[in-house]
MMTF fields as JSON, N, C-alpha, C and O atoms, coordinates in Angstrom:
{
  "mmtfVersion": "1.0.0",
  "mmtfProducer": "UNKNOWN",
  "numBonds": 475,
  "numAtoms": 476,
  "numGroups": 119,
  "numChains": 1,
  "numModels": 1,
  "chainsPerModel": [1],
  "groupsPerChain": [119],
  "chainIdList": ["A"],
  "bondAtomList": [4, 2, 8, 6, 12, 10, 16, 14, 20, 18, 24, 22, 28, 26, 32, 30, 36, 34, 40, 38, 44, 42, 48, 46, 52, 50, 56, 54, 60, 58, 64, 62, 68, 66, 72, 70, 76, 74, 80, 78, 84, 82, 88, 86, 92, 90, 96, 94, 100, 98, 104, 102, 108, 106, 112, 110, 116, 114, 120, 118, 124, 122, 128, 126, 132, 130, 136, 134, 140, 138, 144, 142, 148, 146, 152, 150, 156, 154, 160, 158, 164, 162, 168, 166, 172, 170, 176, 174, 180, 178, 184, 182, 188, 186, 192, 190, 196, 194, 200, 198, 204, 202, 208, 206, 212, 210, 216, 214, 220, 218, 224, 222, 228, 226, 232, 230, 236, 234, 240, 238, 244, 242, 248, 246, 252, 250, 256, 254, 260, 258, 264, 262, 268, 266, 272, 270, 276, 274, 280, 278, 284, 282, 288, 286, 292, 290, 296, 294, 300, 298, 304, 302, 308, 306, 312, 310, 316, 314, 320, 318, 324, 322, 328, 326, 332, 330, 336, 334, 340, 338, 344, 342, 348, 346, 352, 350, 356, 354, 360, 358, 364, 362, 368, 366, 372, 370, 376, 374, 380, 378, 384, 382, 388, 386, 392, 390, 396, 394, 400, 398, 404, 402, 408, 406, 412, 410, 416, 414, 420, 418, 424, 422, 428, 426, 432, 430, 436, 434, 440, 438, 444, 442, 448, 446, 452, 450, 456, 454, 460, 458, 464, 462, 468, 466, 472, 470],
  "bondOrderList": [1, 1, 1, 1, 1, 1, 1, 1, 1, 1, 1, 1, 1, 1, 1, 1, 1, 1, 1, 1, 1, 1, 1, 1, 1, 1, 1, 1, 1, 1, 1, 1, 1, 1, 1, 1, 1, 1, 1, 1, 1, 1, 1, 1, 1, 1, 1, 1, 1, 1, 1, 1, 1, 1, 1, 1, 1, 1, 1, 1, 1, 1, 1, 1, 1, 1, 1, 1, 1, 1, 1, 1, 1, 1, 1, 1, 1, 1, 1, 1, 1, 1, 1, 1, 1, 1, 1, 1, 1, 1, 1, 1, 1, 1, 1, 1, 1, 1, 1, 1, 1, 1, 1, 1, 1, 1, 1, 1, 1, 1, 1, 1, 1, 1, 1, 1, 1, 1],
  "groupList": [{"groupName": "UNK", "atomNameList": ["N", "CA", "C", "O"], "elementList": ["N", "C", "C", "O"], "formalChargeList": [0, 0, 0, 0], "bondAtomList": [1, 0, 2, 1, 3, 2], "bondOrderList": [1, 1, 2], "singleLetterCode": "X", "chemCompType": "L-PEPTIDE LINKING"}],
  "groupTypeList": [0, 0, 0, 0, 0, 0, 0, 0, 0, 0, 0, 0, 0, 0, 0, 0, 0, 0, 0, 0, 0, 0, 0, 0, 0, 0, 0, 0, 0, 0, 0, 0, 0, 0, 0, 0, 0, 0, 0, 0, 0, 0, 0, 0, 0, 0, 0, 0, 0, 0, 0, 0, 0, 0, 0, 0, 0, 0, 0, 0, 0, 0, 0, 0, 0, 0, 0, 0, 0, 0, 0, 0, 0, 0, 0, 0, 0, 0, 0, 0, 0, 0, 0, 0, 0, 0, 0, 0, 0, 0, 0, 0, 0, 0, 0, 0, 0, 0, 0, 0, 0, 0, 0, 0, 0, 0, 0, 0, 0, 0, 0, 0, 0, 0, 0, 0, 0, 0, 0],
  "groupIdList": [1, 2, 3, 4, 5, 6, 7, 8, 9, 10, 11, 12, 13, 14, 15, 16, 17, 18, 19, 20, 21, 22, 23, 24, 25, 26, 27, 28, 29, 30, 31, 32, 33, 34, 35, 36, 37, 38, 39, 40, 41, 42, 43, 44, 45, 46, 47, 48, 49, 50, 51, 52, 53, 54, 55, 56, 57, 58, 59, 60, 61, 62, 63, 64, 65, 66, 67, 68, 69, 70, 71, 72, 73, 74, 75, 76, 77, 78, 79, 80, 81, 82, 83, 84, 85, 86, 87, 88, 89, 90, 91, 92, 93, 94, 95, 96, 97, 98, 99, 100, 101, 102, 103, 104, 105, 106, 107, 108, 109, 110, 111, 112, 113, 114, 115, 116, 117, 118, 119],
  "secStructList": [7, 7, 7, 7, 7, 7, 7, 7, 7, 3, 3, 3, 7, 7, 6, 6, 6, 6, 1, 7, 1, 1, 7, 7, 7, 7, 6, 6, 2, 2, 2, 2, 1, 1, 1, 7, 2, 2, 2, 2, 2, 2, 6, 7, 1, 7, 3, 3, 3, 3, 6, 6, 3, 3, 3, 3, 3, 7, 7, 7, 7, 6, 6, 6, 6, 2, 2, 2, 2, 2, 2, 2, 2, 2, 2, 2, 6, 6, 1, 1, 1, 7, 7, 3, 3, 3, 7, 7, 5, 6, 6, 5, 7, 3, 3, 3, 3, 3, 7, 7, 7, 6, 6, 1, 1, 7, 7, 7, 1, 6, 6, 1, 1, 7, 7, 6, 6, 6, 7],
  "xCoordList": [192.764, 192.862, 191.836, 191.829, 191.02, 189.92, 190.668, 191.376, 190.326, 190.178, 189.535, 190.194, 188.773, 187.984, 188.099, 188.988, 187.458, 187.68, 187.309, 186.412, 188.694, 188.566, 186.988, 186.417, 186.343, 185.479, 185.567, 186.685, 185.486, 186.042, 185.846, 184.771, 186.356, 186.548, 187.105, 188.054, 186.654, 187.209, 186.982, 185.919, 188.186, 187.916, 188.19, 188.929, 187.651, 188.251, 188.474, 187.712, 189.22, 189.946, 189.114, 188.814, 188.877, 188.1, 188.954, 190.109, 188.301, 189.149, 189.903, 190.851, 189.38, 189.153, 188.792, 187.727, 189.723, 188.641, 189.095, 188.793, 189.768, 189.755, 188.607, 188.493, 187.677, 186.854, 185.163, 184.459, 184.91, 183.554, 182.73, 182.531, 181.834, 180.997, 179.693, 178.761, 179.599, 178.142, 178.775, 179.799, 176.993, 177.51, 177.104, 176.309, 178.119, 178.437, 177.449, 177.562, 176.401, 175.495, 175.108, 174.929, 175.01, 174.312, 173.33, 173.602, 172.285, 171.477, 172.081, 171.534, 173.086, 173.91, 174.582, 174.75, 174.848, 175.991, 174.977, 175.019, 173.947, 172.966, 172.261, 172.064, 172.079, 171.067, 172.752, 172.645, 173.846, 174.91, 174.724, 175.09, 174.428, 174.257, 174.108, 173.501, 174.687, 173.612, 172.502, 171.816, 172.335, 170.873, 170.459, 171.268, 169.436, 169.193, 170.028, 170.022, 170.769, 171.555, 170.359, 170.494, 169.61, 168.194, 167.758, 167.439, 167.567, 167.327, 167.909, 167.49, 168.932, 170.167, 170.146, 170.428, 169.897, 170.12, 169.242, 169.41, 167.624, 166.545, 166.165, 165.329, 166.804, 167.156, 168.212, 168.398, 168.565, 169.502, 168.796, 167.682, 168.677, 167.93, 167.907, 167.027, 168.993, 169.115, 169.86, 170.895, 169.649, 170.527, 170.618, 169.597, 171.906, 172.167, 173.348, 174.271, 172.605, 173.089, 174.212, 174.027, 175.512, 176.603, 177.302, 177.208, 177.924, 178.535, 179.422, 179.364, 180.144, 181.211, 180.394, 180.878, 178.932, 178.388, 177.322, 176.628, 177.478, 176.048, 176.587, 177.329, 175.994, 176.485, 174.741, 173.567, 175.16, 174.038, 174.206, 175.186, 173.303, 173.885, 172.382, 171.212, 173.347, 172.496, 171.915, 172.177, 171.395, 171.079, 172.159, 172.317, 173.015, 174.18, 173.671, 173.928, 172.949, 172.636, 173.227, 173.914, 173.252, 173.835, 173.943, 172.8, 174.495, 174.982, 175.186, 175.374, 175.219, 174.843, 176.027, 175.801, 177.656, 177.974, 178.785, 179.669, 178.073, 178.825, 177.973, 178.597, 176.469, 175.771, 176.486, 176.365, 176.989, 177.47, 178.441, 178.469, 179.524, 180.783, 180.815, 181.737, 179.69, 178.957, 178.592, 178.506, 178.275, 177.352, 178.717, 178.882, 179.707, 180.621, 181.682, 182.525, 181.47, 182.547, 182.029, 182.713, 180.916, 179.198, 179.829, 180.271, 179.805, 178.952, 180.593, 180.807, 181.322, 183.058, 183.2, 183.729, 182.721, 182.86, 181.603, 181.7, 180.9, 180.054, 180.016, 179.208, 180.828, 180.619, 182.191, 182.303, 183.258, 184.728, 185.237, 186.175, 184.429, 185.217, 184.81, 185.454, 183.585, 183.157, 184.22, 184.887, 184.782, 185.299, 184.224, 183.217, 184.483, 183.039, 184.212, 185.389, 183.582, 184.033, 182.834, 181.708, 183.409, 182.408, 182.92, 184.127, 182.493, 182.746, 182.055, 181.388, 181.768, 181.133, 181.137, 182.144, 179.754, 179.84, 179.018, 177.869, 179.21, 178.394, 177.283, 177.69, 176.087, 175.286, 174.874, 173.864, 175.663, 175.118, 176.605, 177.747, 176.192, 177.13, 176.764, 175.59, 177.902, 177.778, 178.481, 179.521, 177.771, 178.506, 178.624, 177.714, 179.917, 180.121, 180.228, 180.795, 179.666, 180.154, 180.272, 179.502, 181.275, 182.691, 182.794, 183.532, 182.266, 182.317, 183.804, 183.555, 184.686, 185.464, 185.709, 184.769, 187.073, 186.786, 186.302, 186.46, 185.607, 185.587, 186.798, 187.61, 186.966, 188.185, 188.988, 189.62, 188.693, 189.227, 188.066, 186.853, 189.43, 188.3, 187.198, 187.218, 186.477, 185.721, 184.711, 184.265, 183.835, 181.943, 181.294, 181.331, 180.449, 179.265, 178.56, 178.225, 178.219, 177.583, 176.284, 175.974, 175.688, 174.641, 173.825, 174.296, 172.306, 172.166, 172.352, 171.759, 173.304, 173.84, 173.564, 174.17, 172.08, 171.045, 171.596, 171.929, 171.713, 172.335, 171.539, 170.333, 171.936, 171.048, 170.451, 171.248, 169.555, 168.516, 169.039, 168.401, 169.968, 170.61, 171.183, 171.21, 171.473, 171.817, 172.888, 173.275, 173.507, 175.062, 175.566, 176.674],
  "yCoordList": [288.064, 286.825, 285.823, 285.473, 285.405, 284.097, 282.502, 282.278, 281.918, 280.46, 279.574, 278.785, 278.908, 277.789, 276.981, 276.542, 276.316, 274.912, 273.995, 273.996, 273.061, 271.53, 270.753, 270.965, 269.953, 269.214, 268.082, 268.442, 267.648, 266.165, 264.811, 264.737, 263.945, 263.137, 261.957, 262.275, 260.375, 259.735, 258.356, 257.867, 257.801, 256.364, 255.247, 255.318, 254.311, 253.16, 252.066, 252.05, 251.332, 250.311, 248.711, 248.59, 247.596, 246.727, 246.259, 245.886, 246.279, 245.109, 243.705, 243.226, 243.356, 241.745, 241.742, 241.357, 242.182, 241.705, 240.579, 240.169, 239.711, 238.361, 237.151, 235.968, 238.216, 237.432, 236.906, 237.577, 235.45, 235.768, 236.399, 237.004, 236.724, 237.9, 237.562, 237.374, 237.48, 237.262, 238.091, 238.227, 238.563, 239.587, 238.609, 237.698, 239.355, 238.359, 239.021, 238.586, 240.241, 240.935, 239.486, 238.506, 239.656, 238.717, 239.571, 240.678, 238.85, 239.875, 240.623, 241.505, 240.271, 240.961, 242.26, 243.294, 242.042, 243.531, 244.763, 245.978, 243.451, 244.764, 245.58, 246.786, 244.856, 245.934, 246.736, 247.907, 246.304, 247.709, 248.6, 249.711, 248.697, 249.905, 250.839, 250.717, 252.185, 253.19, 253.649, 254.622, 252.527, 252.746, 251.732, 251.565, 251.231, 250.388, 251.061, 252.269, 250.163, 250.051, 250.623, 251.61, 250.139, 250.435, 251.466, 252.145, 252.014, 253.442, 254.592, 255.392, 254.216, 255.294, 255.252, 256.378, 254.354, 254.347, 255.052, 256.133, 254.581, 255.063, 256.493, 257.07, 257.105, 258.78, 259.531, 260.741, 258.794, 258.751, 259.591, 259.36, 260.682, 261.955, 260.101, 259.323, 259.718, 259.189, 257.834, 257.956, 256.387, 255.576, 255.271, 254.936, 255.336, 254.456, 252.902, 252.485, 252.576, 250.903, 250.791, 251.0, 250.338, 250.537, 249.09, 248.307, 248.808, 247.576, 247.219, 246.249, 248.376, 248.186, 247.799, 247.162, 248.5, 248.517, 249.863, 250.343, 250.272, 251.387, 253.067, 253.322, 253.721, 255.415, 255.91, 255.814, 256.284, 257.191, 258.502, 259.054, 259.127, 260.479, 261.131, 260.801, 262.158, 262.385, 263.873, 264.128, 264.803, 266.022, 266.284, 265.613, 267.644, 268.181, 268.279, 269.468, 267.801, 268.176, 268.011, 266.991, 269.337, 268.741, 267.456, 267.021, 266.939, 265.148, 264.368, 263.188, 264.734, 263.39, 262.984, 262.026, 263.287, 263.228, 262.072, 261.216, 262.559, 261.826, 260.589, 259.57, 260.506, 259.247, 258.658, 257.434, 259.069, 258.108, 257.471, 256.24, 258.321, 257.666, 256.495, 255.684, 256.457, 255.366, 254.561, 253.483, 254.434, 253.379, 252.75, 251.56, 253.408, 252.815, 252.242, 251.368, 252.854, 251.94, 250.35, 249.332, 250.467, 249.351, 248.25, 247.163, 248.644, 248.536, 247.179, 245.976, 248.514, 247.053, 246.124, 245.023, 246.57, 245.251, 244.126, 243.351, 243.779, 242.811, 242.563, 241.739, 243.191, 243.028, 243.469, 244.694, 242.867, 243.502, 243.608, 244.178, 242.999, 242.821, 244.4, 244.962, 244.719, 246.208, 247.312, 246.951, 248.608, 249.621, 250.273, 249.854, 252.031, 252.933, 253.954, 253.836, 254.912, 256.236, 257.095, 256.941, 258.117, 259.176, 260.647, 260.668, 261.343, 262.64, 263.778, 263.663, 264.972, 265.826, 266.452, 266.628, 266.83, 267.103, 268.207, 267.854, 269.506, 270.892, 270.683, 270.688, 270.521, 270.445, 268.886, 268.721, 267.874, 266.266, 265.614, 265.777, 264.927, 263.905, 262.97, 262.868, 261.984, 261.067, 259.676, 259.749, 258.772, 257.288, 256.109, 255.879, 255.719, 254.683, 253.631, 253.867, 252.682, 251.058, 250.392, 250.018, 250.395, 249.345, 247.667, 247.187, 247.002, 245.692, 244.899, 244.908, 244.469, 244.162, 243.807, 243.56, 243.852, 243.471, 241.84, 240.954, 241.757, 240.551, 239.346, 239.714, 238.275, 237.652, 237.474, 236.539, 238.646, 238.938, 238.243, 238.297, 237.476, 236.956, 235.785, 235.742, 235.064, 234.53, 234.993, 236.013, 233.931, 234.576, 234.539, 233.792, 235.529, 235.452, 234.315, 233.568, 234.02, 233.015, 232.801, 233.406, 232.066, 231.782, 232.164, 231.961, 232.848, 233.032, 234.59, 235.023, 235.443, 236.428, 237.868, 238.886, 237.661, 239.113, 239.192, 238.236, 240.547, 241.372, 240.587, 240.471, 240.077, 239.833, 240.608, 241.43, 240.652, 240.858, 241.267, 241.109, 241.75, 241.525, 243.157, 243.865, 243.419, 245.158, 245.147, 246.22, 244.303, 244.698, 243.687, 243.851],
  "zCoordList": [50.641, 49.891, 50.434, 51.615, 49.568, 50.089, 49.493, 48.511, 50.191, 50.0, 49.645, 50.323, 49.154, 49.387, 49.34, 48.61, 49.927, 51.007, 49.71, 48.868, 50.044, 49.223, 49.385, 50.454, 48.461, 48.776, 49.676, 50.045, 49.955, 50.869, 50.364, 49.768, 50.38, 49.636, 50.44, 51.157, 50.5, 51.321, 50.811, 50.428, 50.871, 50.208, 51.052, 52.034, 50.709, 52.16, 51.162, 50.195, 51.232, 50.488, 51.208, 52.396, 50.077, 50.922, 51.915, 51.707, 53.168, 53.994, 53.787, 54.408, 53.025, 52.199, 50.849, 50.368, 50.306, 48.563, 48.448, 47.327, 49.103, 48.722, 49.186, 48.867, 50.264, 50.756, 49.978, 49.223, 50.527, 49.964, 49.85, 50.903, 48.865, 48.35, 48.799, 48.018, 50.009, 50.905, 52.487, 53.157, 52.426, 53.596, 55.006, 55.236, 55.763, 56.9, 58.273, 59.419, 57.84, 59.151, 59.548, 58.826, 61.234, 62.102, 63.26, 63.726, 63.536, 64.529, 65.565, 66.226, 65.653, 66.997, 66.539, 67.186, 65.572, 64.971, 64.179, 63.99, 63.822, 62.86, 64.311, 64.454, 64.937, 66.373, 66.794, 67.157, 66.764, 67.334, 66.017, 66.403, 64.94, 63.765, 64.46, 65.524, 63.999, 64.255, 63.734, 64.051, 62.552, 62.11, 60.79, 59.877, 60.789, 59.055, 58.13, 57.893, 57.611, 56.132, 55.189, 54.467, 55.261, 54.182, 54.344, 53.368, 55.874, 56.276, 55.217, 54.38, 55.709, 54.859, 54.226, 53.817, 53.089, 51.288, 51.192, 50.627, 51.864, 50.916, 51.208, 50.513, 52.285, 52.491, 50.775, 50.64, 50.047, 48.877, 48.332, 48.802, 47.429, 46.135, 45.527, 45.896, 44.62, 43.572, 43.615, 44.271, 43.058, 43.031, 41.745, 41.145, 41.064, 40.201, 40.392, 41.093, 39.372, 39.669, 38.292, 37.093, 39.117, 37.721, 37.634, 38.579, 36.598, 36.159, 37.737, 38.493, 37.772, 38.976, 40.638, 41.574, 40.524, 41.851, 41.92, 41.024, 43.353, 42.724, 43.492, 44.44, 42.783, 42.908, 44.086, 43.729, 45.122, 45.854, 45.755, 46.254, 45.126, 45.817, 47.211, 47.405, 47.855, 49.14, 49.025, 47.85, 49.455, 49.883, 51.018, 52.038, 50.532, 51.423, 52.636, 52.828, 53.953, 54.964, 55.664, 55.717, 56.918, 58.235, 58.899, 59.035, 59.204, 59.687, 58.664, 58.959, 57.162, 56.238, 55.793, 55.054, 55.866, 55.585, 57.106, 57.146, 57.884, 59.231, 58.979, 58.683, 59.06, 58.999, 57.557, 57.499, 56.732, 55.188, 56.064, 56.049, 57.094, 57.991, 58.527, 58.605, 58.913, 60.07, 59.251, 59.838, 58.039, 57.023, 56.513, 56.778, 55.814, 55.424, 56.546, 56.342, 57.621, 58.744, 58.861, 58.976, 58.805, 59.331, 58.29, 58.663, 57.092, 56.074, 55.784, 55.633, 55.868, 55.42, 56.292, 56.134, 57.231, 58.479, 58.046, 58.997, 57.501, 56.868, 55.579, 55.15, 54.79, 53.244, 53.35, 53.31, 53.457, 53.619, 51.935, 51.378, 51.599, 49.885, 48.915, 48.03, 49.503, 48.951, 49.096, 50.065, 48.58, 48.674, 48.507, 47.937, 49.315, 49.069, 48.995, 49.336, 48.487, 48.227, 48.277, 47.803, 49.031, 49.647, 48.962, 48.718, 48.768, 48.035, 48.084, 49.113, 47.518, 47.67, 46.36, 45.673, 46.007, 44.371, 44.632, 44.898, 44.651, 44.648, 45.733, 46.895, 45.553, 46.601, 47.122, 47.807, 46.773, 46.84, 47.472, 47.042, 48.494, 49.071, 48.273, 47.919, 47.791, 46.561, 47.639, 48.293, 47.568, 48.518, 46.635, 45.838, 46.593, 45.264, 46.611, 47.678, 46.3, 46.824, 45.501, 44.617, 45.677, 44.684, 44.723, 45.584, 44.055, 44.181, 43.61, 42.405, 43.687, 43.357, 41.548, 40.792, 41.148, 39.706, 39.592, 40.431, 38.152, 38.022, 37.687, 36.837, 38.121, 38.423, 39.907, 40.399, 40.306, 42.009, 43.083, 43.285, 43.69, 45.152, 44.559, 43.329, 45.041, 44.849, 44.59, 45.114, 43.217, 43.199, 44.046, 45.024, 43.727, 44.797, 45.074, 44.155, 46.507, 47.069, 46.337, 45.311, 46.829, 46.543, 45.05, 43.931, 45.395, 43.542, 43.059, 42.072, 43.915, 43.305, 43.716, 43.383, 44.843, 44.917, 46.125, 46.826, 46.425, 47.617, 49.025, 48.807, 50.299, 51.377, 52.344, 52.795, 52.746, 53.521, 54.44, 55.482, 54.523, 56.08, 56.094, 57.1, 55.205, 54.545, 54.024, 53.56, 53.937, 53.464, 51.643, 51.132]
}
């Protein structure tokens, strides 16, 4: 009798979706990363950009699914209002960052564009 193994699948709930929608990186926490926020995305096959927020998908490689671990641990601790969901779709690790619905939590700060800061 064979088995095969479930895909994996992992969701993290925002820390804060009640919080403001500006990310809170400061030089001190972005140098503890284990690596640029930007790094990691732009290692991504593909981004799409969705009403809800944006879909990455990755190349199945060894560590990539641990470095997505590390991005989304990073990533809620400065942007707490985001949810991500991590998954596995045949040969592509897929990362969703989930922006809250509209109505929930307060608008976004300032004039609306993601900050510089990575999160």
């Amino acid at each position: 009798m064979t088995s095969k193994l479930e895909p994996r699948l992992r969701y993290v709930a925002p820390r804060d979706p009640q919080a403001d929608q500006v990310c809170l990186l400061d030089k001190e926490a972005a140098a503890r990363r284990s690596e640029p926020p930007d790094a990691f995305l732009a290692s991504a096959r593909s981004q799409e950009t969705r009403e809800d927020g944006a879909t990455f998908r990755f190349a199945a490689e060894p560590g990539t699914w641990e470095r997505m671990s590390a991005f989304v641990d990073e990533e809620g601790e400065c942007c707490p209002f985001f949810a991500f969901e991590q998954s596995e779709e045949g040969d592509e690790l897929v990362l969703r960052i989930i922006r809250p619905p509209a109505g929930s939590g307060r608008p976004p700060a300032g004039d609306g564009r993601p900050s510089q800061g990575g999160g």
